[in-house]
N, C-alpha and C positions, 0 to 999 in steps of 0.2 A: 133248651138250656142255654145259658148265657153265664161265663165265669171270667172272672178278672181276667187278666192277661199274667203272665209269668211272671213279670217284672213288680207287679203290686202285693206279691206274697213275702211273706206271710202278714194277711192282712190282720191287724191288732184291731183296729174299730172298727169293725162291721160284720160280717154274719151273711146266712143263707135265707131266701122263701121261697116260696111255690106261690106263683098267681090263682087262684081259683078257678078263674073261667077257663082256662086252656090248659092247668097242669104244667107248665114252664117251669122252671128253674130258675134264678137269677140270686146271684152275688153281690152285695153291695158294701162301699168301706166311706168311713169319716173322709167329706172332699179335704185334702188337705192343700190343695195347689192352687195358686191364682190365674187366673187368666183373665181375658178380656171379657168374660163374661160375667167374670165373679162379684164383681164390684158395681157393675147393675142394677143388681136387687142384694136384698136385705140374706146373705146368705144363712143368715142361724134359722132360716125360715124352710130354707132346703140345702142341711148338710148335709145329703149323705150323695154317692155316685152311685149309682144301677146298672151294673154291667149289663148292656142288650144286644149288643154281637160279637157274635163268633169273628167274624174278620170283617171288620170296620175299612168299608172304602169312602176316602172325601168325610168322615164323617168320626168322632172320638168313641165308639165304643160307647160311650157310658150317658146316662143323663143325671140331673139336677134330681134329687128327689129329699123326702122326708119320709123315712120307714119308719112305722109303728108298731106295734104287735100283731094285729089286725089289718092292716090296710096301708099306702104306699101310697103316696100323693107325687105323681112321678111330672116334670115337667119336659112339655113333648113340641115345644114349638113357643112362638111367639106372634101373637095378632098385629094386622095393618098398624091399628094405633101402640104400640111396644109392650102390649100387655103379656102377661105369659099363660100360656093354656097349658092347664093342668088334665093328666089325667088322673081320676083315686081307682087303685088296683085294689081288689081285696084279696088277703093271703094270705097263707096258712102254713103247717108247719116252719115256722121262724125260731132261727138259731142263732144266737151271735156268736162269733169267735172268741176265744178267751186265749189267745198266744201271748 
């Protein structure tokens, strides 16, 4: 299980799923924040954040993603030449928030 952190609730844009292969949990909300990554790539490509640890060391807690109903195009890294690797999650039970 993986949920936002304290401070991002109550989350208005984003919602709950379960990964399929492993049964996990994760939380994800509309990125709303710039940082030095955002402006990169093409954000309306991956808005949402994926909350993926419980206590984030050296590292933010969350990644680049694009949730669907079905499946979660989560991005997980960046290759030699600055491309980005994606991985697609497929998931189930997906809720969004209504706050």
């Amino acid at each position: 299980m993986s949920f936002a952190p304290t401070e991002v609730y109550p989350i208005v844009k984003g919602g709950r799923f379960i990964e399929k292969d492993n049964g996990h949990l994760f939380e994800y909300d509309l990125h709303s924040h710039h940082d030095e990554w955002y402006s990169d790539f093409q954000p309306s490509l991956y808005p949402h954040r994926v909350w993926v640890s419980l206590n984030p060391v050296n590292d933010s807690g969350w990644r680049y993603a694009l949730v669907k109903k079905t499946v979660a195009y989560i991005v997980t890294d960046e290759d030699d030449c600055g491309e980005l690797v994606i991985e697609k999650w497929n998931i189930k039970d997906h809720g969004e928030y209504n706050n």
